[in-house]
ZANU-677785 format. One line per 3 residues: their letters; for each residue x, y, z of C-alpha. Coordinates in Angstrom, 1 decimal, padded with zeros to 4 digits, always signed. Example, Ala and Ser with C-alpha at 12.3 -4.5 7.8 and 13.67 -1.06 7.14 Angstrom:
! ZANU-677785
as = +012.3/-004.5/+007.8 ~ +013.7/-001.1/+007.1 .
***
This chain:
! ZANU-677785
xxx = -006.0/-024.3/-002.7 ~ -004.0/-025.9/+000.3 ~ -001.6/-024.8/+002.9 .
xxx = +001.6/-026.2/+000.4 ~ +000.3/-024.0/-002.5 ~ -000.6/-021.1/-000.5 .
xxx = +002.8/-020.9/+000.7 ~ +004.4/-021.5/-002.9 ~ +002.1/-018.4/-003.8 .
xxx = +002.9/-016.1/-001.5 ~ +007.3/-016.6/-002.0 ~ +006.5/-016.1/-005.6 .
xxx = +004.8/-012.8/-004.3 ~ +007.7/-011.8/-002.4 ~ +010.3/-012.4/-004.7 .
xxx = +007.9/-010.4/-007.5 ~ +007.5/-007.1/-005.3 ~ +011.0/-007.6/-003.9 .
xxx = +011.9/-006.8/-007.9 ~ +010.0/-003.1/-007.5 ~ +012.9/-002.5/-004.6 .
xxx = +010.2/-000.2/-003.0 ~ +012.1/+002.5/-000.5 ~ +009.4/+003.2/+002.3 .
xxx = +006.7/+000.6/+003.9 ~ +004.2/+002.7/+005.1 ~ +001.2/+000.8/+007.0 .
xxx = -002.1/+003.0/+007.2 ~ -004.7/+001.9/+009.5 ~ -008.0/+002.9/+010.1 .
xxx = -008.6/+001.5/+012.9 ~ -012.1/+001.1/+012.5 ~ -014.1/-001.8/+010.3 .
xxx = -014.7/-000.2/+006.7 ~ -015.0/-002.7/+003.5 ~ -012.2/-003.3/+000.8 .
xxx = -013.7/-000.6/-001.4 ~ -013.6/+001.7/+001.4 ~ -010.5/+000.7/+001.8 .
xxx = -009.4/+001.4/-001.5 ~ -011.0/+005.0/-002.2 ~ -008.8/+005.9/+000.7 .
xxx = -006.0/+004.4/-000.2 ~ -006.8/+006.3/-003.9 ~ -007.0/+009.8/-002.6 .
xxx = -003.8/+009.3/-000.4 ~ -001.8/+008.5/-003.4 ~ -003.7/+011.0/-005.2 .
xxx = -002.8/+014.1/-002.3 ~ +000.5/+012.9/-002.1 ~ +000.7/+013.3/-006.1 .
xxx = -000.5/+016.1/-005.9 ~ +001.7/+017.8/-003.2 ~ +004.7/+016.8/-005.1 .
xxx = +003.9/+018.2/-008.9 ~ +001.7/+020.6/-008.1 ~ -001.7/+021.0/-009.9 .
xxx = -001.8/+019.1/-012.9 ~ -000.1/+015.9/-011.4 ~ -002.3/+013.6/-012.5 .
xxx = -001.2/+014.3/-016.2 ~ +002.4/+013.4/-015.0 ~ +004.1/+010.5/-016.2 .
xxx = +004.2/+007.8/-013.9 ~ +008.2/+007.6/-013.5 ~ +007.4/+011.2/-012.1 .
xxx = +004.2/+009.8/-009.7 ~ +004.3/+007.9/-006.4 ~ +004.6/+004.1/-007.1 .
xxx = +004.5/+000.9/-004.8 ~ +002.4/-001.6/-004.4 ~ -000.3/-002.0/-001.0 .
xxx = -001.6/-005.5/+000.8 ~ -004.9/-004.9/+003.0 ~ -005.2/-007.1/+005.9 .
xxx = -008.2/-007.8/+008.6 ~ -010.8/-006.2/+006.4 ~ -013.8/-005.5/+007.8 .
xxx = -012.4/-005.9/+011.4 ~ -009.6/-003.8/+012.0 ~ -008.7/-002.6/+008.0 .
xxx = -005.5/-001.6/+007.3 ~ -002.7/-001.6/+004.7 ~ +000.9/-002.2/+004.5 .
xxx = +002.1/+000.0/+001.4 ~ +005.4/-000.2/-000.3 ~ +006.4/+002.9/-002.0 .
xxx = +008.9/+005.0/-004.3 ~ +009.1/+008.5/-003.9 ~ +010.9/+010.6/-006.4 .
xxx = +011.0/+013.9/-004.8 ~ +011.8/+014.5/-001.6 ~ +013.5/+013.7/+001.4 .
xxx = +012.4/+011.0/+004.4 ~ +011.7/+013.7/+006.7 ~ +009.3/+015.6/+004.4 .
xxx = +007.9/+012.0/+002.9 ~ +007.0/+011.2/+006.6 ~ +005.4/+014.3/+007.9 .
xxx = +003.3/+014.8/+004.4 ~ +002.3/+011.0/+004.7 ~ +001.5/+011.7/+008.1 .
xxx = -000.7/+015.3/+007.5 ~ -002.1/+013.3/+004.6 ~ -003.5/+010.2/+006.3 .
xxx = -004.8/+012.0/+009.3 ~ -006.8/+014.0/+007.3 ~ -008.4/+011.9/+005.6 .
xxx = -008.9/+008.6/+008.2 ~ -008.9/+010.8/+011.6 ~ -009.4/+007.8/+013.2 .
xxx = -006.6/+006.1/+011.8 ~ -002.9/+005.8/+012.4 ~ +000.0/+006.1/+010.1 .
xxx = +003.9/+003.6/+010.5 ~ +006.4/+005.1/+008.1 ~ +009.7/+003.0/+007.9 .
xxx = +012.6/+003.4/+005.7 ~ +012.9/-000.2/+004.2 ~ +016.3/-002.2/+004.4 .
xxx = +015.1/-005.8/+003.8 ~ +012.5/-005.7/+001.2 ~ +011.6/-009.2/+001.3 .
xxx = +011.5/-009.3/+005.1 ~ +008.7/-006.5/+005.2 ~ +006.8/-007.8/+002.5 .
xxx = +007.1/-011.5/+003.6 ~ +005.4/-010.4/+006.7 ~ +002.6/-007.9/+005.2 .
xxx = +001.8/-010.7/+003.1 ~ +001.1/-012.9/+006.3 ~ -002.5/-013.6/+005.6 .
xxx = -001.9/-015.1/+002.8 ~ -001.7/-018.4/+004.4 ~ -004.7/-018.0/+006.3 .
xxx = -007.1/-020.3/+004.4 ~ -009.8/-018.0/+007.2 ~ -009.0/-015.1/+005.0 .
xxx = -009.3/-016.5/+001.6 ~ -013.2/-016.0/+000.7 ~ -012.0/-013.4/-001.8 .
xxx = -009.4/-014.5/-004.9 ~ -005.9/-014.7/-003.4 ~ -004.9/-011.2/-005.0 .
xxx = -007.7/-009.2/-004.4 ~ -006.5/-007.6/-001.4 ~ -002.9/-007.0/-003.1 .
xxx = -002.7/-004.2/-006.0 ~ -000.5/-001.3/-007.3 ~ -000.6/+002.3/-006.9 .
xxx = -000.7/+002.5/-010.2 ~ -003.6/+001.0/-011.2 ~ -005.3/+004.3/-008.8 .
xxx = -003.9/+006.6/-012.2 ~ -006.6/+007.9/-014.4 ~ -006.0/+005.5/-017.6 .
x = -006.1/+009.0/-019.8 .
***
């Protein structure tokens, strides 16, 4: 795929994830060099505690207009791995979101650090997280492995 095509891909992404009109971009790094499935777990259980916190014990048998939803793009795997998530709460206020995504995260990456922003230019945020996209350097994996939604973490029950 070339530089022309990679660029047509990624504004078809935007526009696409614009659509889920996401209200918070969080990025979560680790800053520390763990794989894409490493990656991922974490990313699982964070969506999982946050779940959790918000419909007590049985969240997971929720329905998912009741669950955290967003979508996540992971960027320098393997060197400095983090992810820029775009999410929907449906409980709570930005002040409790940020300090539970905060408690959250630093549990379970100590090493890692936590950006919570309100989002007021959806495209503009994900435009940028979606950055390496044009990178052919960072294309060894398909396109849209390193992209994925929150809800495809849910137990498929």
């Amino acid at each position: 795929m070339n530089w022309v095509d990679r660029r047509k891909l990624k504004r078809a992404y935007v526009h696409l994830l614009a659509q889920q009109k996401p209200q918070v971009f969080l990025t979560l790094a680790t800053n520390s060099m763990i794989s894409e499935a490493d990656m991922k777990r974490k990313l699982k259980a964070f969506f999982a505690h946050l779940d959790a916190a918000y419909l007590g014990r049985h969240w997971h048998r929720k329905s998912k207009d009741k669950r955290v939803a967003g979508f996540y793009a992971l960027e320098k795997v393997g060197i400095n791995t983090h992810a820029h998530c775009f999410v929907t709460f449906h409980q709570g206020n930005k002040i409790g979101q940020k300090m539970l995504t905060d408690e959250i995260w630093s549990k379970l990456c100590p090493s890692g650090t936590i950006d919570f922003q309100p989002i007021s230019d959806a495209k503009g945020a994900i435009n940028y997280s979606l950055k390496e996209m044009e990178c052919a350097i960072h294309l060894s994996n398909s396109i849209g492995d390193n992209i994925g939604f929150v809800e495809d973490f849910h137990s498929k029950q």
